[in-house]
N, C-alpha and C positions, 0 to 999 in steps of 0.2 A: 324899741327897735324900729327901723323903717319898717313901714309897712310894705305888705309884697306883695303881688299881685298872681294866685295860681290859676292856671289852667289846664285841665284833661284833655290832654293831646290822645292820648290812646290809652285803652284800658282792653284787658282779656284775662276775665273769669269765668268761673262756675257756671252763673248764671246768664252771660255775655260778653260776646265780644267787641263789644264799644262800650264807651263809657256813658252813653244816653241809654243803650238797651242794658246794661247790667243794671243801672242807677234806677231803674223802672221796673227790673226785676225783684231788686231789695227792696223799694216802694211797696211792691206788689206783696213781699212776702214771699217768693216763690225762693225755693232749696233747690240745693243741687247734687241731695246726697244721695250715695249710692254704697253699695256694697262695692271693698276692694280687693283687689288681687292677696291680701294677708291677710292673715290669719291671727284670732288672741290663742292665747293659752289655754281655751275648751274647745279651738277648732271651729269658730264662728268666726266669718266672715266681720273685718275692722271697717267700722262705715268712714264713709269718708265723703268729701264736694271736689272732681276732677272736671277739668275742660273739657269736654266734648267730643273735640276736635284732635286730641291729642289720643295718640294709641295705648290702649293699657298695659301693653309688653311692654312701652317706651319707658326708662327708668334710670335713675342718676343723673352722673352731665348730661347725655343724649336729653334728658326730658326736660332740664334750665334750658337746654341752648336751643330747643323746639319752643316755650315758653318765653326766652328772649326776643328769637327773630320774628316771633308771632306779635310782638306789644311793636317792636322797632320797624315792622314792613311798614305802618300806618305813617311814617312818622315823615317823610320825605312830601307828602299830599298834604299833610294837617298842618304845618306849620305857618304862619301869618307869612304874608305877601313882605319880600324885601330881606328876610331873614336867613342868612348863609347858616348852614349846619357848621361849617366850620368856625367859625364865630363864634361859638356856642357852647362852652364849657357842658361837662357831663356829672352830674355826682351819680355813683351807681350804688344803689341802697342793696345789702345782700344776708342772711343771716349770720348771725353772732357764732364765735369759731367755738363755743360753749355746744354749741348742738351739733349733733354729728351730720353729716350729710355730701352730698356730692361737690366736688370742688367749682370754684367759680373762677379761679386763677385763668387768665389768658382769654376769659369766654367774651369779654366786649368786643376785645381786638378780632375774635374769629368770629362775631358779627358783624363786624363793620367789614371786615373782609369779604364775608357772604352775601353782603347786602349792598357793598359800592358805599359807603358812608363815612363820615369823615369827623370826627368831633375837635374842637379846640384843645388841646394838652396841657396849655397854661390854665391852670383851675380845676381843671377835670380831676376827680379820687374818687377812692373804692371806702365805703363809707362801712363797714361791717357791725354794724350795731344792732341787727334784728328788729323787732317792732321798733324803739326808738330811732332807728337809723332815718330815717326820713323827715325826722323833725330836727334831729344833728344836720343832714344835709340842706334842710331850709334855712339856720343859723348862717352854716358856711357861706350858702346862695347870698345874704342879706352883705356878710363880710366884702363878696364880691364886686356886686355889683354899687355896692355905695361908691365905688372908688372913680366910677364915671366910664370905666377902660372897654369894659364889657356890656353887653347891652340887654342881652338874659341868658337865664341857662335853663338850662335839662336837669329835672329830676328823675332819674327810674329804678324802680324795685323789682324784683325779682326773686320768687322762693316758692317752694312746694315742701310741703311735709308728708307729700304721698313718694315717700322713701322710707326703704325697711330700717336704715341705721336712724332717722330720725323720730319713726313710727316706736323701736326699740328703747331710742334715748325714754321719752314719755313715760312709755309702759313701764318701765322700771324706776322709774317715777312714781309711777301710782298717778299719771298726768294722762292718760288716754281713754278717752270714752267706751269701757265695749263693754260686754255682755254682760261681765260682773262687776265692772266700772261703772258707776253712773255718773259720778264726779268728776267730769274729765273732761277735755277738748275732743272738737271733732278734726281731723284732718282735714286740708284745704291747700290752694294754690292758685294763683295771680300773679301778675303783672300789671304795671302802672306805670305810663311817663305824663310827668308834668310839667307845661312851661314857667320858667319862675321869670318875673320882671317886673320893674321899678313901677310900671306904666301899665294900661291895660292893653294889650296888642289882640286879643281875639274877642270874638260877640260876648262870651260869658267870661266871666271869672271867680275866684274866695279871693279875698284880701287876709294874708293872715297879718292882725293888729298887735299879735302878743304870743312869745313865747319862753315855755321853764322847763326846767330840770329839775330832778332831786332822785337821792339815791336811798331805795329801801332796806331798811335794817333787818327783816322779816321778811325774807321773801317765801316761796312756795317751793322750797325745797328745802327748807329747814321745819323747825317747830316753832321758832321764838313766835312771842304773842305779838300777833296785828297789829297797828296802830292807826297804818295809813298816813305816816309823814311824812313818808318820800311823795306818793300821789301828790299830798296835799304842798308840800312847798313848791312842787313842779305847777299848779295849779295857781299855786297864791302867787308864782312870778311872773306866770303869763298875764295874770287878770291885771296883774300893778302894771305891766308894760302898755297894758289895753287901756287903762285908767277903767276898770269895772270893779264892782264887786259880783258876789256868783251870782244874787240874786236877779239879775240884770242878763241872766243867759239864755236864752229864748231856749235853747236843747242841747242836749249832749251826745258827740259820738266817743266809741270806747271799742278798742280792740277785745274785749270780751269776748273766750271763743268757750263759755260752758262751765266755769268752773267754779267754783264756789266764793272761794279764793277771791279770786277776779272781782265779782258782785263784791264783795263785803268789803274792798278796797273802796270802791267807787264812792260806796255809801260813807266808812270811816270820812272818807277826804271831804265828800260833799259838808258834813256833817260841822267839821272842823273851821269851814269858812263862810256857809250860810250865817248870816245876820240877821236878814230879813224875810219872811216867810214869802211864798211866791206861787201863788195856785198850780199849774201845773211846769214841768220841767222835764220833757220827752228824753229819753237813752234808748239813742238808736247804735246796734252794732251790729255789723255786716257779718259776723260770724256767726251769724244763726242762719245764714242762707249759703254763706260760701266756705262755713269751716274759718278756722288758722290759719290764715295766708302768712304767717311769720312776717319778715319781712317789709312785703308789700302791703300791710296790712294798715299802716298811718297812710299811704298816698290814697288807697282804698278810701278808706274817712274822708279823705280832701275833696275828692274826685266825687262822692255823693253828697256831701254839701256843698260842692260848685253847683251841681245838677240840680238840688232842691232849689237854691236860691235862682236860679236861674229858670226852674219848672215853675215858681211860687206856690209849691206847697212845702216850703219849711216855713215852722211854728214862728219863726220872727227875727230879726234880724241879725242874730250872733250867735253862734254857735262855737262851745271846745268840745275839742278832740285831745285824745287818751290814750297814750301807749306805753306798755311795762313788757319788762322780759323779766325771765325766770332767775334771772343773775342781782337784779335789785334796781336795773335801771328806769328810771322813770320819765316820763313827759309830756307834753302840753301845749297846747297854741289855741287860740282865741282868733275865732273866723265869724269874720261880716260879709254879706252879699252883695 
């Protein structure tokens, strides 16, 4: 693939609202869990990682479209010198229509409305593919912008699973962390817009070199037996694009938010295409400070290896990133600093 060039125009999580103070706070290791408004099935409080800044009665649309115009106010100040928002296509990353939850139908247009803002139409879509959406919508960005027409565009996510229909989906699942759960995700919520472009246009950027797909035959809502070849082909076609082998990856980010599941994928897939042995090889994932940001949760990954490489303290110079939904989809991309 061309290579792309991303940048953290704005970020608003758990642990911060910028993408340098959140990025310093998952450095740091610092949570952002709390007890929330719901309840499990003994009557214990469902822990969960919420904004701050956001009201805990606020719930459903009201609390995306609070969450939206919160990542989108930054976005009019942060953009590079010379750059029309209108110019600028949008892909909007949103959860997968497989999880229940509050609708996002009409919500850009009534942000752009509330906020005076104006995106390009030719290019701009609704990308709904949960964790993978944001690595589909990097693909599309790449299809884009090769053609010369355009000059960058907007990536942004937007999801919370601090909602009782999606809190519900899980738990019946057997997918929710709580009292008598141990095995299970924590709830979480983010936002994330990123600049994507040919070029570098701001002080920092990831370059993503490579990126795959694959689709799991075993996922986490059935039984069949693990294998990890969905992970693993998403993996082996980022790395072919990158011209790497794995052993060559200084660390790995992973949508990982607690689950068992989760871990023993990562390991299957590493397992599968390690060649060469390789002293150490870090797995950092933001979901042990910010929860399952669904979603938002691949830009999340981008936006703190923009930051590491750009802080110098990421382990070396390349880095993949890992995103799987519960339906079987898998994916990958391969980031240098």
């Amino acid at each position: 693939m061309t290579p792309l060039h991303l940048s953290a125009i704005a970020m608003v999580c758990p642990v911060g609202l910028t993408a340098p103070s959140a990025c310093a706070a998952l450095r740091a290791g610092i949570d952002g869990f709390t007890d929330l408004p719901y309840l499990d099935d003994d009557g214990e409080p469902i822990v969960g990682a919420v904004i701050p800044d956001l009201a805990p009665d606020l719930r459903g649309r009201p609390r995306l479209m609070a969450l939206g115009t919160m990542v989108f106010e930054a976005l009019p100040q942060r953009l590079p010198a010379g750059l029309d928002l209108q110019d600028c296509p949008l892909i909007f990353c949103t959860r997968e229509p497989e999880r229940p939850g509050a609708r996002f139908n009409s919500m850009l247009q009534e942000i752009e409305t509330g906020l005076g803002i104006t995106f390009r139409r030719d290019g701009s879509c609704h990308v709904d593919k949960g964790q993978v959406a944001a690595f589909e919508a990097i693909a599309r960005v790449a299809e884009l912008l090769v053609s010369g027409e355009i000059k960058a565009c907007l990536i942004a996510a937007v999801d919370s699973l601090i909602d009782a229909r999606s809190l519900n989906w899980l738990d019946r699942a057997q997918r929710l962390k709580t009292s008598t759960q141990s095995d299970g995700a924590i709830p979480g919520e983010a936002a994330c817009l990123i600049l994507a472009s040919l070029k570098p246009m701001t002080p920092t950027s990831v370059t993503v070199q490579g990126l795959g797909f694959g689709m799991e035959p075993a996922t986490v809502l059935d039984d069949e037996p693990l294998l990890g070849e969905g992970m693993a082909a998403a993996v082996r076609q980022a790395l072919a694009q990158a011209g790497l082998e794995m052993h060559e990856v200084a660390f790995r980010l992973s949508d990982v938010a607690g689950e068992s599941y989760a871990f023993e994928e990562l390991v299957l897939a590493q397992s599968r295409l390690s060649r060469q042995p390789r002293a150490s090889q870090d797995l950092w994932h933001p979901a042990e400070c910010v929860g399952d940001c669904g979603a938002a949760s691949g830009l999340v990954q981008l936006a703190w290896a923009e930051q590491a490489f750009a802080n110098a303290y990421a382990p070396g110079p390349t880095a993949l990133a890992h995103a799987s939904t519960a339906s079987g989809a898998r994916a990958a991309a391969v980031l240098q600093g």
